[in-house]
C-alpha positions in Angstrom: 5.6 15.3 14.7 9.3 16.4 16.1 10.3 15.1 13.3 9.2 13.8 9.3 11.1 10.2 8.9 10.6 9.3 5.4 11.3 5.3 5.4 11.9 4.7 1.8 13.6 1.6 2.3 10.6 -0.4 2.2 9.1 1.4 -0.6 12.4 0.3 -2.6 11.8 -3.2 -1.1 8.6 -3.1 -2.8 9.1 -2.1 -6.0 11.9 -4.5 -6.3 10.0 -6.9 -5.2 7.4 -6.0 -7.5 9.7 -5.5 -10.5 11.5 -9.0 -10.1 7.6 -10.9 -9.9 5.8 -8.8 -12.7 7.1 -5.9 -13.9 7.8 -5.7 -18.0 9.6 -2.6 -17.2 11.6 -2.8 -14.0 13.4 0.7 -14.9 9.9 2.6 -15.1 9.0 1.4 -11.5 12.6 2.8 -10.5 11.8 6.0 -12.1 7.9 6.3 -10.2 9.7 5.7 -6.9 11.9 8.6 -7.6 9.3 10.9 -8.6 7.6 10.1 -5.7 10.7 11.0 -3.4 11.3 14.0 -5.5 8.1 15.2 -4.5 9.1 14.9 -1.1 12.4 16.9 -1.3 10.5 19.3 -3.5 8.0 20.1 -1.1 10.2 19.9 2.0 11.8 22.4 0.6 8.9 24.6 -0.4 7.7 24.5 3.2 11.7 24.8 4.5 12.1 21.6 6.7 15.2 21.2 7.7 16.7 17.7 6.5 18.4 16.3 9.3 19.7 13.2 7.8 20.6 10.9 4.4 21.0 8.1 4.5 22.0 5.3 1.2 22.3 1.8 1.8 21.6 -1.1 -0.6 18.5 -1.7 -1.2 17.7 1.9 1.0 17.3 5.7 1.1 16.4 6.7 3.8 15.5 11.1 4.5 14.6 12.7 7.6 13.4 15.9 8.1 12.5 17.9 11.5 9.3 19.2 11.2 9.2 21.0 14.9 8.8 24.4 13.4 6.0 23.5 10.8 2.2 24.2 11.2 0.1 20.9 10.2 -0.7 21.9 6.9 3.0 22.6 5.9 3.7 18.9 7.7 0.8 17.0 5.1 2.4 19.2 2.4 5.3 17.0 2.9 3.8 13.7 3.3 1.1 14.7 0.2 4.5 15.8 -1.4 5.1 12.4 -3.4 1.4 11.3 -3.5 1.2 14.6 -5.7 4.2 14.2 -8.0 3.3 10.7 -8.9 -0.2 11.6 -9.9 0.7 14.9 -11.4 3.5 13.1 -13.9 0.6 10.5 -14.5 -1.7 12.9 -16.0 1.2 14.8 -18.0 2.1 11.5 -19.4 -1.8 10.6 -20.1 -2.4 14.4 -21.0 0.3 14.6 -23.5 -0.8 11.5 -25.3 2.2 9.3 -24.6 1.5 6.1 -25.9 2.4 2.3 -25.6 3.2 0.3 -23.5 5.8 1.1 -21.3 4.1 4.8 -20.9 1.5 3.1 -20.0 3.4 0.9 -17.8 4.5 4.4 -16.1 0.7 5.9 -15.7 -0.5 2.6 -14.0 2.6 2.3 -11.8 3.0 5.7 -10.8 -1.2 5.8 -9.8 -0.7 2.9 -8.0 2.3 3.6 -6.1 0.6 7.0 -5.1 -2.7 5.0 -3.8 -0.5 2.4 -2.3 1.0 5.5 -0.5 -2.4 6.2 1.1 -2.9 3.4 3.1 -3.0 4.3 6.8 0.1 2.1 7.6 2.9 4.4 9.6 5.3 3.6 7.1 3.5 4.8 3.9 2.7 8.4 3.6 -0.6 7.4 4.8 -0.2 6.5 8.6 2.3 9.8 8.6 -1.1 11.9 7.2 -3.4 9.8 9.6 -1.3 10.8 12.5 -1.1 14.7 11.5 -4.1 14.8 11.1 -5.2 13.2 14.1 -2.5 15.4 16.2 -4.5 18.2 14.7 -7.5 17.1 17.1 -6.2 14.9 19.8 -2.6 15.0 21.5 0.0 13.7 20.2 0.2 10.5 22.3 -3.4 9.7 21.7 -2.5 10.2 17.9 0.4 8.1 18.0 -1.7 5.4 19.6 -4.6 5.4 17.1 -1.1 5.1 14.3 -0.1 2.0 15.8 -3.6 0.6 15.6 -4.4 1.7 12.3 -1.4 0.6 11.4 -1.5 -2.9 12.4 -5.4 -3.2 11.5 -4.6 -2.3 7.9 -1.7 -4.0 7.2 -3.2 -7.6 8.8 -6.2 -6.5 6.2 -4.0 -6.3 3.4 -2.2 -9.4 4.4 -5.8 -11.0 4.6 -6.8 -9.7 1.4 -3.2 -10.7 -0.3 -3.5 -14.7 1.0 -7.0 -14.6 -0.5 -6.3 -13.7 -3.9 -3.3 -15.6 -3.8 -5.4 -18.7 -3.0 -8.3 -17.8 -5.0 -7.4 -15.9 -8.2 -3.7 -17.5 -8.1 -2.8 -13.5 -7.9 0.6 -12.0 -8.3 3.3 -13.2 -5.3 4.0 -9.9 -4.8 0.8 -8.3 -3.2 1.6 -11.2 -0.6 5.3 -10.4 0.2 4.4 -6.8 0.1 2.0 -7.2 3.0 4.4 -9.8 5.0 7.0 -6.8 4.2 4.9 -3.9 6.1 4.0 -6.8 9.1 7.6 -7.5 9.6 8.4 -3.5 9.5 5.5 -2.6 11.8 6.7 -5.3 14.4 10.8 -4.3 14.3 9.4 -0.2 14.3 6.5 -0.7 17.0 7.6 -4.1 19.0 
């Protein structure tokens, strides 16, 4: 990649979303998200990308750093970097024997915002991984490619997945608007 976008819009989209529909504890979602972002920044750093833009809007952040220099493996260190953080303060909190409910709250939402992170959707850290790693084997256009499908294919899945449980278990809203969310970002990004 010429160069790392992070788009952490629509992660903020989400966990507002998700915070107005469910969340006891609106505040710890807030602080997960910017653990996970710290992790980015941290490991950009460790790795010396070069930001090349920052961006705050209102419901948006959005960081991009050029990658052009890195090898592969510095480039995943900066997608993994927020994957990392979020699990990493889980187990501190778990470790450390935090308990209740809103540290609970936090080890639950910062595990799931980290495997949320993994889906192979070009937004997420996921599809960012998916694509370096396939650039590793293939060019860069056939990588970008398989991105776009990947991305799609997942994100209809989840959307799939979200009316389901919406119809069947009367599920949470917000698994729903999250996946109409990543449709609506993938067409405006890729159409």
């Amino acid at each position: 990649m010429d160069r790392l976008g992070e788009k952490i819009g629509i992660i903020a989209m989400l966990i507002t979303t998700f915070s107005l529909g469910s969340s006891p504890h609106p505040f710890v979602l807030i602080l997960c998200y910017l653990i996970h972002e710290l992790g980015h920044i941290t490991m950009a750093k460790f790795v010396k990308a070069q930001m090349k833009s920052f961006k705050v809007g209102t419901l948006h952040l959005s960081i991009s750093y050029d990658c052009s220099n890195l090898s592969y493996g510095r480039e995943l260190l900066v997608l993994l970097g927020g994957i990392l953080f979020n699990l990493i303060s889980a187990f501190f909190v778990s470790f450390l024997g935090f308990g209740g409910e809103t540290c609970e709250f936090f080890v639950v939402g910062s595990i799931s915002l980290a495997i949320m992170n993994l889906y192979p959707i070009s937004i997420l850290d996921g599809g960012g991984i998916l694509k370096t790693l396939a650039s590793m084997i293939w060019s860069r256009d056939v990588a970008e490619k398989l991105s776009k499908i990947t991305s799609f294919i997942c994100a209809i899945l989840m959307w799939i997945i979200a009316v389901y449980f919406q119809i069947v278990f009367v599920a949470n809203f917000s698994l729903f608007l999250i996946s109409v969310v990543l449709l609506v970002e993938l067409c405006f990004t890729y159409l």
